[in-house]
Structures are given as structure tokens and as C-alpha cells.
N, C-alpha and C positions, 0 to 999 in steps of 0.2 A: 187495498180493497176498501168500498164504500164501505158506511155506515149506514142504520138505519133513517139518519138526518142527514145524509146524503156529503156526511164529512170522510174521509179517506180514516182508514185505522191506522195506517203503516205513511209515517210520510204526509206530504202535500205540493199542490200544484198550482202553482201559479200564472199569470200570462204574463208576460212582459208588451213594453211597450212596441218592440217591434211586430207582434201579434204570434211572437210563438210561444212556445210552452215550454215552463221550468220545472224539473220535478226537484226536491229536496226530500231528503230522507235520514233518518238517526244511524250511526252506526252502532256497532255492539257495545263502545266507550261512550255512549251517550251522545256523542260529537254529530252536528248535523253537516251533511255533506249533500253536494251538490251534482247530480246527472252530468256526467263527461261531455254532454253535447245536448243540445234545446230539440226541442219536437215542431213540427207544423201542427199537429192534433193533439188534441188535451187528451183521447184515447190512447194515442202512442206515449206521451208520457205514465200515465197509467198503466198502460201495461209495464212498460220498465221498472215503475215501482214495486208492482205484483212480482216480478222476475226475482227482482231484489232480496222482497219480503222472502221467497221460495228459497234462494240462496242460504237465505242466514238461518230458517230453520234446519236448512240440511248440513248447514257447516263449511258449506262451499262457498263463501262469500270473501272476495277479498280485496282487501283497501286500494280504490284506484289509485290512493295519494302514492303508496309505496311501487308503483309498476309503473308511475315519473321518472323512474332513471334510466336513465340512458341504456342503450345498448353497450355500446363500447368502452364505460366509464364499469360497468358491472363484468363485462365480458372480460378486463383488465384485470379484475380485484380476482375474478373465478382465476385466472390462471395464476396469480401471486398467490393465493390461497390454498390450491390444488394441492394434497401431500402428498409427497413417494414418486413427483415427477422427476425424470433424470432431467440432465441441463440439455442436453438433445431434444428432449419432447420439449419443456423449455422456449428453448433456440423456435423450433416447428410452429408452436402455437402462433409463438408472438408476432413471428411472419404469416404466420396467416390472416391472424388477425388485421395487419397492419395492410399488407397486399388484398387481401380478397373479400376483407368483412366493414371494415372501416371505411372506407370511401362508400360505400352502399348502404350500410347500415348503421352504422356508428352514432349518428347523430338520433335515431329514432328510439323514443320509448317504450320499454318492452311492454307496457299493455297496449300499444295499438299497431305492436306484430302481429301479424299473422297471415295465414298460408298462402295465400293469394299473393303477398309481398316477400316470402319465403321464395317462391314459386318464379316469380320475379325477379328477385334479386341473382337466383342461379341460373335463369336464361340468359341475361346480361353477361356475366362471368363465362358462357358459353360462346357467349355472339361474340364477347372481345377477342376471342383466341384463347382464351385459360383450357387446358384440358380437359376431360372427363374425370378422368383421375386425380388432378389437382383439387377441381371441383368437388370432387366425391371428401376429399378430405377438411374444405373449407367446410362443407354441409355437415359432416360429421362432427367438426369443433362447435358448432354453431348449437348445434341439437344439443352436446352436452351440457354448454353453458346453459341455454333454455331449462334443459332438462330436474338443472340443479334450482334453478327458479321456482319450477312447478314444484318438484318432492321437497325439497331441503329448505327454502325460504318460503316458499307457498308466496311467492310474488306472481303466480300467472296459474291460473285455474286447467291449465291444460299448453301441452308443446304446439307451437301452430309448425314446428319442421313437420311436415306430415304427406312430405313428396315423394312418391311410389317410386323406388329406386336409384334417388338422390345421391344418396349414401354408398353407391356399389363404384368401385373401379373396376376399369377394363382393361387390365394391363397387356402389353401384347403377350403372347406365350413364349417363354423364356427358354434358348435350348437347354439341349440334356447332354451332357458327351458320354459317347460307349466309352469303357472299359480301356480300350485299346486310344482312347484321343487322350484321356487322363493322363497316362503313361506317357504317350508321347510327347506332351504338355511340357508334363517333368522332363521329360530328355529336352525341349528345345530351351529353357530357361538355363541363367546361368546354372550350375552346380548349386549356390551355393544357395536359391532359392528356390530347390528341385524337392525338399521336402514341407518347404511352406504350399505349395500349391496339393503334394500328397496327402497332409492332414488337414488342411481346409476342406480337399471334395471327399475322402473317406471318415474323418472326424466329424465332418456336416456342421464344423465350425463359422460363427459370424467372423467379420474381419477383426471387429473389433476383440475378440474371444482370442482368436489366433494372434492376435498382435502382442497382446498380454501375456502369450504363456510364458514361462519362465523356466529354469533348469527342475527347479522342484515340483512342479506339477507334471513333470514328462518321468514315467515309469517305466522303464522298456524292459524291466524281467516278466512283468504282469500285461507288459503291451498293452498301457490305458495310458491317458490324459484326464486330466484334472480340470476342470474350470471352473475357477472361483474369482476372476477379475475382468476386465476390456476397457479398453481405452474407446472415450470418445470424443471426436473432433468439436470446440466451442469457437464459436467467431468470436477473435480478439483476444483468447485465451491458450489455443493450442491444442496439443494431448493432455486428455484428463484420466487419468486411472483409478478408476472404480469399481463397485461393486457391477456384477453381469445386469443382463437390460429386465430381468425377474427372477425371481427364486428359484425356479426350474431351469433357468439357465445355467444355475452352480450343477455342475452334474461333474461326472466321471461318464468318457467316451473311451471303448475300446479299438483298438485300432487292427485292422489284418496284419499277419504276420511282416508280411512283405513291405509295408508299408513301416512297419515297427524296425526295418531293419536297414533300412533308409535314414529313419531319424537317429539311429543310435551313432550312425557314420553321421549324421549333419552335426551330433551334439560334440564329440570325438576332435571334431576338424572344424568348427564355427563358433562354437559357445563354451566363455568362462567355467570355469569351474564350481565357481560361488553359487550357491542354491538358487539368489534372487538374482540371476544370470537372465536375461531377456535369449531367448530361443530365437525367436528370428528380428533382426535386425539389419541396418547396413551395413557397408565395410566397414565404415567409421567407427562401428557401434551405437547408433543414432537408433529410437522406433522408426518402423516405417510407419509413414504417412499413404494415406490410399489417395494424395494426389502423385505422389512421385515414382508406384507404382511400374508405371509407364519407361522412365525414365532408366530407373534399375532393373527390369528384367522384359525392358520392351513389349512390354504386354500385346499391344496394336499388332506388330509384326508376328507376336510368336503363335497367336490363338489364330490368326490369315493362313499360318503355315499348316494348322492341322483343319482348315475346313468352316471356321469360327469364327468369322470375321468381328462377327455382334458379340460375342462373350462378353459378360462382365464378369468377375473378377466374384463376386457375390452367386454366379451362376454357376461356382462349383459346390457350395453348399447346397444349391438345388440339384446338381445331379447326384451329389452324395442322399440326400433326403429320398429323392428318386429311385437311387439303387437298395437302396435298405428298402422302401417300400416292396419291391420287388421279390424281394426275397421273403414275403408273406409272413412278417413279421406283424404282430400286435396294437392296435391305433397304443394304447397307453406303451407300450415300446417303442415306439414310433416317439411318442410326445418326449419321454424320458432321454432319448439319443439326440434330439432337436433341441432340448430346451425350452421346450413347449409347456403353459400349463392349462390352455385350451387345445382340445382335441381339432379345433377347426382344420390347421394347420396339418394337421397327421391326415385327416379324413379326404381332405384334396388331394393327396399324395396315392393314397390307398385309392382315391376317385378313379384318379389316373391309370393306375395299377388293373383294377380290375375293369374299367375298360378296355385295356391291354389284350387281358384274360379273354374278357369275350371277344376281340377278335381273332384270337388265336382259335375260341370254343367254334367260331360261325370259320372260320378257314379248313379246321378238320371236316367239319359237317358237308362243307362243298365235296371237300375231298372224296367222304364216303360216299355222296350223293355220284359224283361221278364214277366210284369203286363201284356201285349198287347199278348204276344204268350201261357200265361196261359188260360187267357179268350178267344182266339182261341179255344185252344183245350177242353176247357170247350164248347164255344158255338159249337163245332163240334162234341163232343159226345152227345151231347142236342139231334143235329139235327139228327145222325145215331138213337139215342133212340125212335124220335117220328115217323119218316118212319119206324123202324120195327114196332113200335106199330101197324101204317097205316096197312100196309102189311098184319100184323095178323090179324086185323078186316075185309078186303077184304080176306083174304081167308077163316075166319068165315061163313062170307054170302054166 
């Protein structure tokens, strides 16, 4: 802003030789700094310095020197940095980064992101062939790093991710098996892998959860299961056994009778004696691995024989999550049997559920609606039968 000598308070502005205009301005350390980009109008710098000034009274002002680094040199440091990630998310990030954010992004400055070139960068990733869902996942890492920018480092005055549904995957809808395909599931598998698939879909166990149990977490007087560890798969590393994928995943899961009487015969006939005994394994004694899968209990053929061709193997945990919803159990019961410690996951479930519900509520409704217009037309030819009766006795007399 002028002065009354027509000097700027805040700042000044110069012309350079090319004929455009330079603003400079102090920053809060005293240090002068120079406008990111020159003006054509001595006004347009002026105002920029007004903006400025408006800025640092409000506390929202922030150093353009430090929002110089890069995208991907910062976006590197945020995932090395990140605590409590498993080597899995790990593994996730850094492919992503490396596939879908680095060649696009990587080389740009985080203060001259934003949403316009956010916006950009995820059409591109669409046009090449990348999924929706893969996408939704790039945009989702990308937001966080940002995000940690704005709140944690105050390197960027605001997120420019700021793309209305960016972030959502569309996964296709994954089946459900009745009751009766579960069952026969177990019957088409070998034997000795006829109770890994029963506590997978009625435990609503991850793989990695079920790969991990061991003799001592298996209680078959009290018919529960323990989870307190899972293996996860690292490129270049192998099986890793660790702690579950959150805090709510350590749970205890009860298991149906029927299904408790299956594993007490698998533990009996397949599993050491020793407490830290692996539950299910190969012949060998080997963990299973969820590529070999296929290989030892022919996955491909055996889910074609019951109907399921597309099963994954992961999509008994969803029918297990499925059938408990069903049974109008409690979203925080729901979360606690899942391993859950966001309701989101329960609340889809119960989505599902109780759209179920209403179509059951609008199928009766038909039904009565046609019970109601049978006994209409019942009680209306009643009443056409007894006036003719009427009729014919009056013209008798």
C-alpha cells in the first residue's frame, strides 16, 4: 500500500529493463525477497504486494524459497518418514510413486502445483490405460503427501488435490457364495485344505491372518480363534511374520460349531503338536504362499466346479463379512469380527444387508397388494351373485 509521498509501506516496485515490473518485499526474518514471476502493470505488481502484506498479517504467509522442492524428492522423504507403515503399504507407496506419480510429477515444485495440473496429471493416467482404481489410489498417495505439506510443514497454503471424486474406486462387485457353495468348496479341495477355506469364509479371516495361525491360537473347547500375527508377502524378501495389518485386527473370532469340528479333525490329522505349530501349511510343512495357492488345491478348477468361476480366494472373507451382516448383527460387532477400526467397512456391509431387507419389505408388499385386489375381486363377484340372486326373487313374486 501507498504512502502519503506516494512511496509503497509494505515492499517496492521497480521496472526493469525489459519494461515489466518487479515487486520485492521483506519477509517476517527481515530478508527481502523477490515476486515468483514479473508483472506487465506496475498495478499487478501492486496488488501482489498488497496480497502479500494481507498474508503475513493473517499468519498465512509462506516462504516461496521452501515450496522449491520438488515433488518427488519430498514425496520420497514423506514415505521414508511415514511411522507405523507396514513393509506392504511400504512396497504400495513406492510403486506408486515410481509408476504413476514420477514420470508426471516428479520433476515439479510443490508451490507451482495445483489443481488445474492435479486434474491433468489424473486424465493422462486415465487416457494411458491405468485403471480407475489404480488411479484412485495414485490420487489418494499424492493428497497425503500434499496434505502433510499444508498442516505439518506449512510448505503449501492449501491442497490443490481438489478433484470431486478422484479418490473413489470402482471396484467391480465381488461375489458372495450361499451357505451351501462354502460347503461344497470344502468338499471339492483336497482334505487337507478343506478347513483353511472353512475358517477363512466363517472366521472372515485376511489371508495373511489365516496363514499365520498357529496351534496355540486355535481353541476348539471355547470354538474361537486368536489373531495376533500375518504374514506379508515383500519383493526380494519373501514371508514376513508380523504383527496384524492394525490393532483391531489382533481380535479373537468365534467360530460355528460345525465348522469348529472340522478344524479339531484338521489339527488331529495335519498339525504338530508343538504350540508354535503352523495350522495350515503344505505337505512339506512349508507357509503357504497366496501365489501357489492354485497349484495345491487348484483353486481355478475347484470354484468353476461350484458356479465361481471369478472367485478370489480373498472373496471368502467377503462372503464371511456378508453372512454375519446378515444376521443383524451390530456395525461395532461387525468391526470387532472384521478387524476393523473404522466403521466404514461394517457400514457397507450392513449397506448391503439392508438393501436386502428392503427388497424383501417391497416383495411382501406386492404380494399383499395382490392378496388385497384378489379378495376385491372375490368380494365383488360375491356381491354381483347376491343382487342377482335378489333380483330373481323380486321378479319371482
Amino acid at each position: 500500500m501507498a504512502n502519503k509521498e506516494g512511496h509503497r509501506r509494505f515492499g517496492n516496485v521497480r521496472k526493469l529493463p525489459s519494461g515489466r515490473y518487479q515487486a520485492r518485499y521483506p519477509g517476517p526474518d527481515g530478508r527481502m525477497r523477490n515476486a515468483p514471476e514479473t508483472f506487465a502493470r506496475k498495478s499487478d505488481a501492486d496488488r501482489y504486494l498488497t496480497l502479500v502484506e494481507a498474508q503475513m498479517a493473517r499468519r498465512e504467509w509462506i516462504d516461496p524459497e521452501r515450496a522449491k522442492v520438488k515433488l518427488g524428492d519430498y514425496a520420497r522423504r514423506w514415505i521414508d518418514q511415514r511411522p507405523n507403515l507396514r513393509p506392504r503399504t511400504i512396497h504400495l507407496y513406492g510403486w506408486l510413486l515410481d509408476k504413476h506419480i514420477m514420470p508426471y510429477l516428479g520433476g515439479v515444485e510443490l508451490g507451482r502445483l495445483d489443481t488445474p495440473m492435479v486434474r491433468d496429471w489424473r486424465a493422462k493416467l486415465l487416457g494411458n490405460g491405468v485403471s480407475e482404481t489404480m488411479a484412485a489410489k495414485a490420487y489418494r498417495l499424492l493428497r497425503a503427501v500434499l496434505m502433510t505439506a499444508v498442516k505439518e510443514d506449512e510448505i503449501l497454503s492449501r491442497n490443490p488435490c481438489r478433484v470431486p471424486g478422484a479418490d473413489q474406486e470402482k471396484s467391480a462387485e465381488r461375489p458372495v457364495l450361499t451357505l451351501a457353495q462354502v460347503f461344497r468348496l470344502a468338499e471339492i479341495v483336497p482334505p487337507r485344505y478343506r478347513a483353511l477355506v472353512l475358517v477363512t469364509a466363517f472366521g472372515c479371516l485376511r489371508w495373511g491372518e489365516v496363514a499365520a495361525l498357529q496351534r496355540q491360537d486355535i481353541d476348539t473347547a471355547s470354538g474361537t480363534i486368536r489373531v495376533r500375527q500375518a504374514y506379508t508377502e515383500q519383493r526380494g524378501i519373501g514371508l514376513v511374520l508380523g504383527p496384524p495389518k492394525s490393532r483391531a485386527s489382533r481380535r479373537t473370532v468365534s467360530l460355528p460349531p460345525a465348522v469348529v469340528d472340522v478344524v479339531r479333525d484338521h489339527l488331529a490329522a495335519e498339525v504338530d503338536d508343538a504350540p508354535d505349530a503352523f495350522v495350515f501349511t503344505t505337505e512339506s510343512g512349508r507357509p503357504i504362499w497366496r501365489g501357489n495357492l492354485n497349484k495345491l488345491i487348484a483353486w481355478k478348477a475347484s470354484v468353476s466346479r461350484i458356479g465361481q468361476p471369478d472367485l478370489h480366494f480373498h472373496d471368502l472373507r467377503h462372503t464371511g463379512n456378508t453372512l454375519a451382516a446378515r444376521t443383524g448383527a451390530s456395525t461395532r460387532d461387525l468391526m470387532a469380527r472384521m478387524g476393523h477400526e473404522s466403521p466404514q467397512a461394517a457400514l457397507i456391509y450392513q449397506h448391503a444387508t439392508a438393501e436386502a431387507d428392503r427388497a424383501i419389505a417391497q416383495a411382501l408388499h406386492e404380494a399383499m397388494r395382490a392378496d388385497r385386489k384378489k379378495a376385491k375381486k372375490s368380494d365383488g363377484h360375491g356381491k354381483r351373485k347376491a343382487k342377482g340372486k335378489k333380483d330373481k326373487e323380486r321378479d319371482n313374486k
